[in-house]
C-alpha atoms as an extended CHARMM CRD file, in Angstrom:
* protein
*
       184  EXT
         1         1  UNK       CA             10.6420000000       10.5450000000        5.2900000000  PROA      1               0.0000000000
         2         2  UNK       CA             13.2630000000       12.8380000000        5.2970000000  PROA      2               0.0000000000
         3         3  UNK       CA             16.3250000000       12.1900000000        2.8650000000  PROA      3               0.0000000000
         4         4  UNK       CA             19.0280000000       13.1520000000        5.3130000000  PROA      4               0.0000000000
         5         5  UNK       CA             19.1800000000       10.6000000000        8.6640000000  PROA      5               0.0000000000
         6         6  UNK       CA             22.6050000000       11.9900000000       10.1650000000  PROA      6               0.0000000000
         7         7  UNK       CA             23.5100000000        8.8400000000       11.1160000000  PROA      7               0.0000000000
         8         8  UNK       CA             26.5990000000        8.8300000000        8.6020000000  PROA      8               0.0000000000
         9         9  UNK       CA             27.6590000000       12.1560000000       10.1240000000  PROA      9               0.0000000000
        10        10  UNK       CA             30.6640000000       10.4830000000       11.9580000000  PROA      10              0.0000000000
        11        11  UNK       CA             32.0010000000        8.6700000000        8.9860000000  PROA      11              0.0000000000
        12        12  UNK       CA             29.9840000000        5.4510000000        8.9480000000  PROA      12              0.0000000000
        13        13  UNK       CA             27.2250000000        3.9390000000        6.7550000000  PROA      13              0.0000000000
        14        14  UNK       CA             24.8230000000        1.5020000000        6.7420000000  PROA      14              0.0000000000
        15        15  UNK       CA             25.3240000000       -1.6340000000        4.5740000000  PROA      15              0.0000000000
        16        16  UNK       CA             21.5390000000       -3.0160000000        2.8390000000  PROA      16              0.0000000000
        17        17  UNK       CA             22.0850000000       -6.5830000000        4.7510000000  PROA      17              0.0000000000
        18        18  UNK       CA             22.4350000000       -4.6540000000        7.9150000000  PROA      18              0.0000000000
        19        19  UNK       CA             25.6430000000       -3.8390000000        9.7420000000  PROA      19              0.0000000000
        20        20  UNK       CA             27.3230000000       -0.1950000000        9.9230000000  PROA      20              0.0000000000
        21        21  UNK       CA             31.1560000000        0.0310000000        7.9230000000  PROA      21              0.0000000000
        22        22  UNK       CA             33.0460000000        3.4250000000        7.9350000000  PROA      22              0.0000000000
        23        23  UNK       CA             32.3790000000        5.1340000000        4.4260000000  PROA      23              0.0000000000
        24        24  UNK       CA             36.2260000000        4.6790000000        3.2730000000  PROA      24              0.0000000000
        25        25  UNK       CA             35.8950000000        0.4880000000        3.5400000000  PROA      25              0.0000000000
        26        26  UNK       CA             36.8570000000       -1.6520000000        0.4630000000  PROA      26              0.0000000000
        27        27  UNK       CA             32.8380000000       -2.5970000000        0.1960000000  PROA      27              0.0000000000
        28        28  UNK       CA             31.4920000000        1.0330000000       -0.0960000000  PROA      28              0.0000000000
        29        29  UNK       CA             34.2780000000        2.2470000000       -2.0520000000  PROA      29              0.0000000000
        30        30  UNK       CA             33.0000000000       -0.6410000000       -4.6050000000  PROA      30              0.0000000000
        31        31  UNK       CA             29.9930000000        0.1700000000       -4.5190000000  PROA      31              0.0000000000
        32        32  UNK       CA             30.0730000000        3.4220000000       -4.5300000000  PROA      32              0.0000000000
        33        33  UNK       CA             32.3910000000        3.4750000000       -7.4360000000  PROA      33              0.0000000000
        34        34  UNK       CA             29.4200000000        1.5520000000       -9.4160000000  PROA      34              0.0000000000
        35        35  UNK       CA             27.1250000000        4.1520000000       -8.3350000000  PROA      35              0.0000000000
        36        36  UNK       CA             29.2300000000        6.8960000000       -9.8620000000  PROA      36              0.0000000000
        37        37  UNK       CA             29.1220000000        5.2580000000      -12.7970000000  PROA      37              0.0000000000
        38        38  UNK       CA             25.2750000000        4.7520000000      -12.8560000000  PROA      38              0.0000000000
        39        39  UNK       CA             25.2240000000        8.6890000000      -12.6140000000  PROA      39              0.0000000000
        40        40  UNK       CA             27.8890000000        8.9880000000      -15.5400000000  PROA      40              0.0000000000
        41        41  UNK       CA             25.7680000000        7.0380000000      -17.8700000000  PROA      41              0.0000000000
        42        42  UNK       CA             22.8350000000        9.3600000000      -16.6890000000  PROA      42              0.0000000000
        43        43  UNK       CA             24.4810000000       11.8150000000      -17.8450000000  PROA      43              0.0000000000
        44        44  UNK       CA             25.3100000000       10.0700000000      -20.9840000000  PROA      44              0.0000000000
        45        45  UNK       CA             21.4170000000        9.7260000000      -21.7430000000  PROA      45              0.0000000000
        46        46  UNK       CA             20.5020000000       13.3840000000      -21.1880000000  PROA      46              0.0000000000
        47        47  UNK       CA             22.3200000000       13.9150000000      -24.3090000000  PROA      47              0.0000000000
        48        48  UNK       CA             19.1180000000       12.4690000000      -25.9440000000  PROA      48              0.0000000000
        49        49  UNK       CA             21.7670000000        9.7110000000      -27.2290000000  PROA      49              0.0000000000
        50        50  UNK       CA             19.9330000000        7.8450000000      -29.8400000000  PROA      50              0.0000000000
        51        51  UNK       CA             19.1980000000        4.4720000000      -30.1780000000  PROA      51              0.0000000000
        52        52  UNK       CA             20.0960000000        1.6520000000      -29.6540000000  PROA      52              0.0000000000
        53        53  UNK       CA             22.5870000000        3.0090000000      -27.3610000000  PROA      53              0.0000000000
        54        54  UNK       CA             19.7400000000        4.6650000000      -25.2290000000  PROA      54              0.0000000000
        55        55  UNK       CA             18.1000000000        1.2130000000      -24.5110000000  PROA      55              0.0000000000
        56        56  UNK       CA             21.1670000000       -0.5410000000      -23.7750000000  PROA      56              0.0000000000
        57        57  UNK       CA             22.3400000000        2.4430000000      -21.4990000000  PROA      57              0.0000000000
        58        58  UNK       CA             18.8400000000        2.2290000000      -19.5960000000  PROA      58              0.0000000000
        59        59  UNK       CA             19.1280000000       -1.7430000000      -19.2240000000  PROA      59              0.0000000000
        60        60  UNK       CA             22.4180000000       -1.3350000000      -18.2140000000  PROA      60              0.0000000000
        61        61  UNK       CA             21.6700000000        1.2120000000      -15.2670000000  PROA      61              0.0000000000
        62        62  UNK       CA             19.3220000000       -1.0440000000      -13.8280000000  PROA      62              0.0000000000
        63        63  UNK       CA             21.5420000000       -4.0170000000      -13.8540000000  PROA      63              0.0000000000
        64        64  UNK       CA             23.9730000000       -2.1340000000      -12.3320000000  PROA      64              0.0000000000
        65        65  UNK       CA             21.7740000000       -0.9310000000       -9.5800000000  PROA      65              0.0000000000
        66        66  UNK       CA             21.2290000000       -4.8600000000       -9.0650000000  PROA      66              0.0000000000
        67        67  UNK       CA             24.8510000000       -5.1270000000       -8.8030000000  PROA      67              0.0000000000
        68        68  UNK       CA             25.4370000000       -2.0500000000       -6.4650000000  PROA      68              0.0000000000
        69        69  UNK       CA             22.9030000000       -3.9410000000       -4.4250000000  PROA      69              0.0000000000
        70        70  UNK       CA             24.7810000000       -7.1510000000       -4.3240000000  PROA      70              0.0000000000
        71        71  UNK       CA             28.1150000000       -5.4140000000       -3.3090000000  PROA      71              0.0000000000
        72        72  UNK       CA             26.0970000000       -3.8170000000       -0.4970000000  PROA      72              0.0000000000
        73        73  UNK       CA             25.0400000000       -6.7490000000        1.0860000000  PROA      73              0.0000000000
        74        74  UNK       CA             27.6660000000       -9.1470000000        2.5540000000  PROA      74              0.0000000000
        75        75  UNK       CA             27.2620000000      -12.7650000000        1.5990000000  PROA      75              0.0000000000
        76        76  UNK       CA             27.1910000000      -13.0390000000        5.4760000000  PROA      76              0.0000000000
        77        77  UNK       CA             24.8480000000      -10.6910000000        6.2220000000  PROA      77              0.0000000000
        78        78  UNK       CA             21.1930000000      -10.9980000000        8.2980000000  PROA      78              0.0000000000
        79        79  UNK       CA             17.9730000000      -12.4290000000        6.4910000000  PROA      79              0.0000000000
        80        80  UNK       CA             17.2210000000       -8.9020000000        5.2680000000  PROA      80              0.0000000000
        81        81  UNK       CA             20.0890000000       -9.6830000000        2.4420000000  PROA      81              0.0000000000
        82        82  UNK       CA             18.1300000000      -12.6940000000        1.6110000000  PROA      82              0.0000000000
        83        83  UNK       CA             15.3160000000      -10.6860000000        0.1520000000  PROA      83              0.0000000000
        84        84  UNK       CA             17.6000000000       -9.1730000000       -2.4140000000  PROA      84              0.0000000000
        85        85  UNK       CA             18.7840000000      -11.0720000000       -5.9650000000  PROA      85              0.0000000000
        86        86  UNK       CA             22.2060000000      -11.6140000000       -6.1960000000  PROA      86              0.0000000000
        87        87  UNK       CA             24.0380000000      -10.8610000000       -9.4800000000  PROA      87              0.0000000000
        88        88  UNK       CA             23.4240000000      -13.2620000000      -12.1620000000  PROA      88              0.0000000000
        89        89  UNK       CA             25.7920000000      -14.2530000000      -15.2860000000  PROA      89              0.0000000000
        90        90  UNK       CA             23.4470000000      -13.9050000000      -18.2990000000  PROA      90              0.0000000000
        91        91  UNK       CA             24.3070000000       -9.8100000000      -18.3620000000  PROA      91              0.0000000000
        92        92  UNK       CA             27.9570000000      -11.1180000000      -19.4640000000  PROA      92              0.0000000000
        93        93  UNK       CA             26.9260000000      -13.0900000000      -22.3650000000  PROA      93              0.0000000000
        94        94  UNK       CA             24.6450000000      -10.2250000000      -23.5000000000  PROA      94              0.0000000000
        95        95  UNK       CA             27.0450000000       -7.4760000000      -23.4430000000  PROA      95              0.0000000000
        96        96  UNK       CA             29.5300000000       -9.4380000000      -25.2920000000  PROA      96              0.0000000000
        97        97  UNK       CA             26.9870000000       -9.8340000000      -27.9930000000  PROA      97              0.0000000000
        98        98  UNK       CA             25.7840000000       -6.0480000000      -28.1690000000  PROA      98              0.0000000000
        99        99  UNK       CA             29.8790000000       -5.4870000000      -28.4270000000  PROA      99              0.0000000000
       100       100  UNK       CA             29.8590000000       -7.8300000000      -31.6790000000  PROA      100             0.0000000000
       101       101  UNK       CA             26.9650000000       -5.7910000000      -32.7960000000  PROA      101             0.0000000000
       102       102  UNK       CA             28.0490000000       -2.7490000000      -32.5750000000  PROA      102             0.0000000000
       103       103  UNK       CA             31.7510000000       -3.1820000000      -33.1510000000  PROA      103             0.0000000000
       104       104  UNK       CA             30.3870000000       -4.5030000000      -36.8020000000  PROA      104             0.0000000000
       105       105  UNK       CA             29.3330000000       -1.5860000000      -37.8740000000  PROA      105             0.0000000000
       106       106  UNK       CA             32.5220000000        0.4230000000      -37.2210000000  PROA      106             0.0000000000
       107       107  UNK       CA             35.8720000000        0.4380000000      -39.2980000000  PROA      107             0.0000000000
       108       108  UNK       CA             38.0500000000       -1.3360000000      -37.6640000000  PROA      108             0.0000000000
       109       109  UNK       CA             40.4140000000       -0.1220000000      -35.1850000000  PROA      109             0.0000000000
       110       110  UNK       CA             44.0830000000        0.4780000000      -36.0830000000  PROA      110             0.0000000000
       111       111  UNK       CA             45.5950000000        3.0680000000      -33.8130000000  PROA      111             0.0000000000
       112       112  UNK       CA             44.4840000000        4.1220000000      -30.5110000000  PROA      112             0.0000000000
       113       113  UNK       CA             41.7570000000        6.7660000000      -30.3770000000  PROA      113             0.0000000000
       114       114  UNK       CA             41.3940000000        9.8110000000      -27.7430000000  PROA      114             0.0000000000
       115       115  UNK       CA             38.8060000000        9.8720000000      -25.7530000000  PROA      115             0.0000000000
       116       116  UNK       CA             36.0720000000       12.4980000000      -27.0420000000  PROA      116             0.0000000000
       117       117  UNK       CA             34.1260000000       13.1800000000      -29.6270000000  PROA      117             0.0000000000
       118       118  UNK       CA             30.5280000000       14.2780000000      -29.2040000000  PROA      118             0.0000000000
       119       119  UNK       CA             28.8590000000       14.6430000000      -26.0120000000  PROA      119             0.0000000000
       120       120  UNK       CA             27.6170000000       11.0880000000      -25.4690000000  PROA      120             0.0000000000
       121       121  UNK       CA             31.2330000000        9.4130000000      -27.4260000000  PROA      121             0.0000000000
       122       122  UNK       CA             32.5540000000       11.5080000000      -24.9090000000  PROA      122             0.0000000000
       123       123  UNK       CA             30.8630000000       10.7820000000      -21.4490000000  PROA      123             0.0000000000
       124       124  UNK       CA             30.7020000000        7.4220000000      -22.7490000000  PROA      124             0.0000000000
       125       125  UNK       CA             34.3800000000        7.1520000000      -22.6260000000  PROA      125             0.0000000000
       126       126  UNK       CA             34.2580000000        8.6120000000      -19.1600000000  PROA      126             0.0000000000
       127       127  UNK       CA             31.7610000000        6.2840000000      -18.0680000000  PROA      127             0.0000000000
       128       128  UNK       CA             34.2300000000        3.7180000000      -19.7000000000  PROA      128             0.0000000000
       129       129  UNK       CA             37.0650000000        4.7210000000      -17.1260000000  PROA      129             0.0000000000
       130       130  UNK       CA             34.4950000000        4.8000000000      -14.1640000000  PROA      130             0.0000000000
       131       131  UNK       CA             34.1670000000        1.1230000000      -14.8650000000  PROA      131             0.0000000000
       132       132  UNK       CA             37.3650000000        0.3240000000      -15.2070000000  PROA      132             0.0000000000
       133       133  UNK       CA             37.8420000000        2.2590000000      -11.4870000000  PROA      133             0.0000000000
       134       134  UNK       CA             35.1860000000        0.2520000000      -10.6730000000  PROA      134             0.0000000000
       135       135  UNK       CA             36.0200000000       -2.9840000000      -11.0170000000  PROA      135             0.0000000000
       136       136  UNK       CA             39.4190000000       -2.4680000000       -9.7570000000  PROA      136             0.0000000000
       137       137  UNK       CA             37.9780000000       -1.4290000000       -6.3950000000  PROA      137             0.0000000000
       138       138  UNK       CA             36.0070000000       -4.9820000000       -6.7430000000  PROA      138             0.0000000000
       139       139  UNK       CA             39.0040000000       -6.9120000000       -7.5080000000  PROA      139             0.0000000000
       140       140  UNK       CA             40.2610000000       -5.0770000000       -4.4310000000  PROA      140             0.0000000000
       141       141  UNK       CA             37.8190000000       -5.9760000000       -2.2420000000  PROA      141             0.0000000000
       142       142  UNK       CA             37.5700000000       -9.6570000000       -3.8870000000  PROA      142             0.0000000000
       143       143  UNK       CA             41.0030000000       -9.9740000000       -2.4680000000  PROA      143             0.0000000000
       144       144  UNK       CA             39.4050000000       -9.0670000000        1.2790000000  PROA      144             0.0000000000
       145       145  UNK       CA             36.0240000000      -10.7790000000        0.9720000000  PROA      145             0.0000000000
       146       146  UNK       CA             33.5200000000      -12.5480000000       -0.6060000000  PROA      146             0.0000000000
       147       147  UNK       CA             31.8580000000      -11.0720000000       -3.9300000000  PROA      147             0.0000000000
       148       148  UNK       CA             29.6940000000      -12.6680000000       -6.0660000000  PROA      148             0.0000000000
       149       149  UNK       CA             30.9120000000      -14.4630000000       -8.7640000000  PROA      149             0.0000000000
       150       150  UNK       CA             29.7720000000      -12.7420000000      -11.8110000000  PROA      150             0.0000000000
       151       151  UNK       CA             30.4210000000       -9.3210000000      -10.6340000000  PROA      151             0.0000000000
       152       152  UNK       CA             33.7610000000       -9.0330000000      -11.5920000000  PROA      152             0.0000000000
       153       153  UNK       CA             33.6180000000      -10.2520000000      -15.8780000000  PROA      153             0.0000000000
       154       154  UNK       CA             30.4370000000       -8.2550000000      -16.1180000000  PROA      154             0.0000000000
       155       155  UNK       CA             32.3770000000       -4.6370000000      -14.8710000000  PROA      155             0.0000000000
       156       156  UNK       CA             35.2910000000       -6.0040000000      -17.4310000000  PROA      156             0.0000000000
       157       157  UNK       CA             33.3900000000       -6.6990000000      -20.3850000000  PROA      157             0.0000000000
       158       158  UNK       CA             30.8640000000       -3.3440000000      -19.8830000000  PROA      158             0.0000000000
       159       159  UNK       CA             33.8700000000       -0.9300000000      -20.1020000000  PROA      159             0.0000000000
       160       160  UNK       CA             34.7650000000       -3.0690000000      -23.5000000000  PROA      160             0.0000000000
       161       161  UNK       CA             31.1610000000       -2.3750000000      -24.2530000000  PROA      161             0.0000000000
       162       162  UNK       CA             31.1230000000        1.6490000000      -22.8380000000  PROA      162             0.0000000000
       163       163  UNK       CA             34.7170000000        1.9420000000      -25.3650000000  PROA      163             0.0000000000
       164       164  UNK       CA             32.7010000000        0.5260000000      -28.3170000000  PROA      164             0.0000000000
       165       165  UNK       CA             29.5150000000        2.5020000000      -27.5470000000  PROA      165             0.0000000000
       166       166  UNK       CA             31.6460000000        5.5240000000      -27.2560000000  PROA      166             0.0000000000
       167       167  UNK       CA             32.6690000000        4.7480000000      -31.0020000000  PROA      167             0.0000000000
       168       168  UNK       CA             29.6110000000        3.9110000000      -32.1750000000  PROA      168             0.0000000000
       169       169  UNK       CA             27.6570000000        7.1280000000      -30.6270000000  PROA      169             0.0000000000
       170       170  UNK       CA             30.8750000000        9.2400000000      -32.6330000000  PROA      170             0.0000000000
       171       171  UNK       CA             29.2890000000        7.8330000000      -35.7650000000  PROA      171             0.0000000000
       172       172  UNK       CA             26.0680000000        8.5500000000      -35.1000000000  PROA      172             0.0000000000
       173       173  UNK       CA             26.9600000000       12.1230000000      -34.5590000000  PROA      173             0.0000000000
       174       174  UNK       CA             29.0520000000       12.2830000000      -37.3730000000  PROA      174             0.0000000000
       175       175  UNK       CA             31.9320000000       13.4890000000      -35.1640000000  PROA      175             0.0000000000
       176       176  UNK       CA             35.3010000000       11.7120000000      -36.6660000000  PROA      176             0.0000000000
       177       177  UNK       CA             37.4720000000        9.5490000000      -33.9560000000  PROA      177             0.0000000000
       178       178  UNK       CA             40.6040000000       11.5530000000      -33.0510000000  PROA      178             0.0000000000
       179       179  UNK       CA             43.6590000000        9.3260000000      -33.7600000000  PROA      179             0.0000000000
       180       180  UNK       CA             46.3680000000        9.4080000000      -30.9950000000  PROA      180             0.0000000000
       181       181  UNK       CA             49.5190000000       10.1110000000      -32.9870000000  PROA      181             0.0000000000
       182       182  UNK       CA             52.7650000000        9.7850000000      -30.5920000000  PROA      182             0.0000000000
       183       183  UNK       CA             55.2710000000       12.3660000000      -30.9810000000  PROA      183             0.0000000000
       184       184  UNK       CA             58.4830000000       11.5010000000      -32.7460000000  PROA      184             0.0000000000
């Protein structure tokens, strides 16, 4: 099988569930959004980022491949979207408690921070504004049509998570948060 089909060549895609959309539609640009950020956090891992940020990042890429999946599919879609499993709630609860986790072994925050640091702090805080894109591209298309449920907390609390693993990999590295000073 050949990876190129050229049946997107006049600006049109195919959705999982079935059904062809133009590329620009609030569903694909969703989506697509989440896959971008999948890739970020790829490249957040081949900075050999330690643990436990590198099994959190790996879970996380698969759950959001599960979500990408859900966003793909209509709720109205033929019974090929049946065969896929639509986002569940649980992810929520656990990325709230790897934030509490983490976030207890920094100093606390008093200022805001720049975005940077080492390699991973930094793509980390990328992949942090990739979700936030993200999930206001869902919202977007929440407004148009139907998305699941738990789609929408689960992009909000991950960038909380991507901010505090962007910290956290900044101590690992030894690599001292840059303090946003305003001018006066």
């Amino acid at each position: 099988m050949k990876i190129y089909t050229r049946t997107g060549d006049t600006g049109d895609t195919g959705l999982f569930g079935g059904g062809r959309v133009q590329k620009d539609t609030l569903r694909v640009e969703a989506y697509g959004t989440v896959d971008e950020l999948n890739a970020a956090l790829g490249v957040v891992l081949a900075t050999q980022v330690e643990m436990p940020l590198s099994g959190i990042l790996q879970r996380i890429q698969t759950e959001l491949f599960e979500l990408g999946a859900d966003l793909a599919t209509p709720p109205d879609s033929s019974a090929r979207a049946n065969s896929i499993v639509r986002f569940k709630e649980h992810p929520v609860a656990v990325l709230e408690s790897e934030i509490d986790t983490l976030e207890a072994k920094l100093e606390p925050l008093m200022t805001f921070i720049l975005p940077g640091g080492s390699a991973a702090g930094a793509g980390l805080h990328l992949a942090r504004t990739i979700c936030r894109r993200a999930e206001r591209r869902t919202v977007t298309l929440a407004r148009a049509e139907n998305v699941s449920p738990p789609i929408i907390p689960y992009l909000n609390r991950l960038s909380d998570l991507l901010f505090v693993m962007a910290r956290f990999a900044n101590v690992q590295a030894q690599v001292p948060e840059q303090k946003w000073l305003p001018k006066k």
